[in-house]
C-alpha positions in Angstrom: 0.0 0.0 0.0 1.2 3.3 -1.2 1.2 6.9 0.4 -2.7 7.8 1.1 -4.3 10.8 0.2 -7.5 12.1 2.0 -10.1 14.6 0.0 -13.0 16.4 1.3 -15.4 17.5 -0.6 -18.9 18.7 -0.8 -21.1 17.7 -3.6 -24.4 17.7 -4.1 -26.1 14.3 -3.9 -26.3 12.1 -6.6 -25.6 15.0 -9.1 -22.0 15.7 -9.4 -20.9 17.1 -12.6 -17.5 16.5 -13.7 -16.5 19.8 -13.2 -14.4 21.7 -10.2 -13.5 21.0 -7.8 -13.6 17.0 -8.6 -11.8 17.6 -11.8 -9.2 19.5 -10.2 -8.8 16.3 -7.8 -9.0 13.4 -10.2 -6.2 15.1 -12.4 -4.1 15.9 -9.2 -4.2 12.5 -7.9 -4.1 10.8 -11.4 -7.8 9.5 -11.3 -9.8 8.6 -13.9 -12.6 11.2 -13.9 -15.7 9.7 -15.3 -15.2 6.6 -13.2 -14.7 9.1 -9.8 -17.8 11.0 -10.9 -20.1 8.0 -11.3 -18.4 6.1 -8.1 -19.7 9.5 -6.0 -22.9 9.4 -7.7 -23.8 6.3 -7.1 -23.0 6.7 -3.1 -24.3 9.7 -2.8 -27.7 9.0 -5.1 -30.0 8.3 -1.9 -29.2 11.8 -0.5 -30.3 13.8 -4.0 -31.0 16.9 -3.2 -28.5 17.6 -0.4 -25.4 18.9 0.5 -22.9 15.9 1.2 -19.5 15.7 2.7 -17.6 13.3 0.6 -14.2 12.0 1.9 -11.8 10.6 -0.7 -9.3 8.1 0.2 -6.8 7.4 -1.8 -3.8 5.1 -2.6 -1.6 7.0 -4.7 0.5 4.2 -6.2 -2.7 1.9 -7.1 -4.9 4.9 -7.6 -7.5 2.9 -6.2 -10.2 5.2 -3.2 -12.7 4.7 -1.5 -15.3 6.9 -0.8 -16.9 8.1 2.2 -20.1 9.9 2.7 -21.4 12.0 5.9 -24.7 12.4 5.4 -27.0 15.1 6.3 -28.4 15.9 9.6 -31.4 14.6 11.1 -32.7 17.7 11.5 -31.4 18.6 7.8 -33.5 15.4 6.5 -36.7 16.5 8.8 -36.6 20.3 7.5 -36.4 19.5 3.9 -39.1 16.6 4.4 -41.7 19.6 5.8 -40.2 22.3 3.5 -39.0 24.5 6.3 -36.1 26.9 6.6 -35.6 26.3 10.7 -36.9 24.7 13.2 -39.1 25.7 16.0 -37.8 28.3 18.2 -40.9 27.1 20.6 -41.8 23.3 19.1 -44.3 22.7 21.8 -46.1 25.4 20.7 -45.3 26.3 17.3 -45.7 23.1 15.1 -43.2 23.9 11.6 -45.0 20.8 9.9 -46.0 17.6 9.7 -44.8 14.3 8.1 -46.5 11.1 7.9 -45.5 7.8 9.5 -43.7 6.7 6.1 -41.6 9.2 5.5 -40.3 9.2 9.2 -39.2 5.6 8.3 -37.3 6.5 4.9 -35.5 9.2 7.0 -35.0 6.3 9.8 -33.2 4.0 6.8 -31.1 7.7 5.3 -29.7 7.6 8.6 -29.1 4.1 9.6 -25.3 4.4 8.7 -25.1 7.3 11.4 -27.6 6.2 13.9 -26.9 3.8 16.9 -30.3 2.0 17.1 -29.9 -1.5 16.2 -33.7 -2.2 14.9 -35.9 -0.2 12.6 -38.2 0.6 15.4 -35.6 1.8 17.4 -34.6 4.1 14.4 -38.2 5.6 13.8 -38.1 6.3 17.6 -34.9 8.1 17.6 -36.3 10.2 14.7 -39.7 11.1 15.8 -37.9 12.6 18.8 -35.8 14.4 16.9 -38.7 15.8 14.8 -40.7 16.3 18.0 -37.7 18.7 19.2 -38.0 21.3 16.1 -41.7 21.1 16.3 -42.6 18.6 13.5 -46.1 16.2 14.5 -46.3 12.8 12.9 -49.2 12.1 11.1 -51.3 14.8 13.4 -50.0 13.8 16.3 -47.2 14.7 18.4 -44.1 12.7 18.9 -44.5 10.8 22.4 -48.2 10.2 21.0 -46.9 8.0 18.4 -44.1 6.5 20.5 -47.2 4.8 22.5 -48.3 4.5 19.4 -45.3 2.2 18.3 -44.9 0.6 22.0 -48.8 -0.7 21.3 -47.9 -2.1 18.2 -50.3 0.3 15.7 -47.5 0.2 13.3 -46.1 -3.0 13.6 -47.4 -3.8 10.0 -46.1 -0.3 8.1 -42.5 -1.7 10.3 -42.5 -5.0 8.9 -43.3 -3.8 5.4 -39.6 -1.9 5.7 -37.7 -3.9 7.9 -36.0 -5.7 4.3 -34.8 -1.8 3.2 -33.5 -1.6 6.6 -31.9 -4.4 6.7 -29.8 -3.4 3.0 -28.9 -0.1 4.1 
């Protein structure tokens, strides 16, 4: 193994053009440009839309990287979900939106790689607190409404119907 060289970089998700600052890196490090903008596309293609921190890693005898993403925020995911700027400055009060069960869950599965919770369910709970904290409801109802909600079981079929998705992310 060669000397390794690490990039950052932000791109846009799934959309990177081969243009700067990418083409400025690829013929620095001797990449192959096409392949490094499809290889970010590809990683990045679940997060279109956003602002991504890419991390390039690279051998720079082989030429051969890897690529790592950071993906956006929780709250990022959650404010561009209900089309709002901020959140709440008073979220008990002042509600910013409101997303439905399912779309709680794709954020859930955008997040797995960054998120601690071992289980799906665990994952939707994590983020309905989260949306709860910068005022977003679920489905109507506030966060710890649908926690019970969970805990009862009144989603366990919408769960199961995503639990393969979680399971590939």
């Amino acid at each position: 193994m060669g000397s390794i060289r690490v990039v950052n970089i932000k791109v846009q998700g799934g959309q990177v053009k081969p243009e700067p600052p990418l083409t400025d890196v690829a013929s620095k490090l001797g990449i192959e440009l096409d392949k490094l903008v499809n290889d970010i596309n590809e990683a990045t293609k679940r997060y279109k839309g956003f602002t991504i921190q890419v991390k390039l890693i690279v051998d720079e005898d082989s030429k051969e990287y890897d690529i790592e993403i950071k993906p956006p925020t929780t709250t990022e995911l959650l404010l561009k979900a209900v089309g709002a700027k901020e959140p709440s400055g008073d979220p008990m009060h002042n509600k910013i939106g409101d997303l439905s069960f399912e779309k709680i869950i794709e954020i859930a599965i955008l997040k797995k790689p960054a998120l601690t919770a071992k289980t799906l369910k665990a994952a939707v709970k994590t983020i309905i607190g989260s949306a709860r904290s910068i005022g977003i409801t679920i489905d109507g109802k506030d966060g710890k409404e649908v926690i019970r909600d969970i805990e009862r079981g009144v989603y366990d079929e919408l769960l199961a119907k995503h639990e393969d998705e979680w399971e590939r992310a």
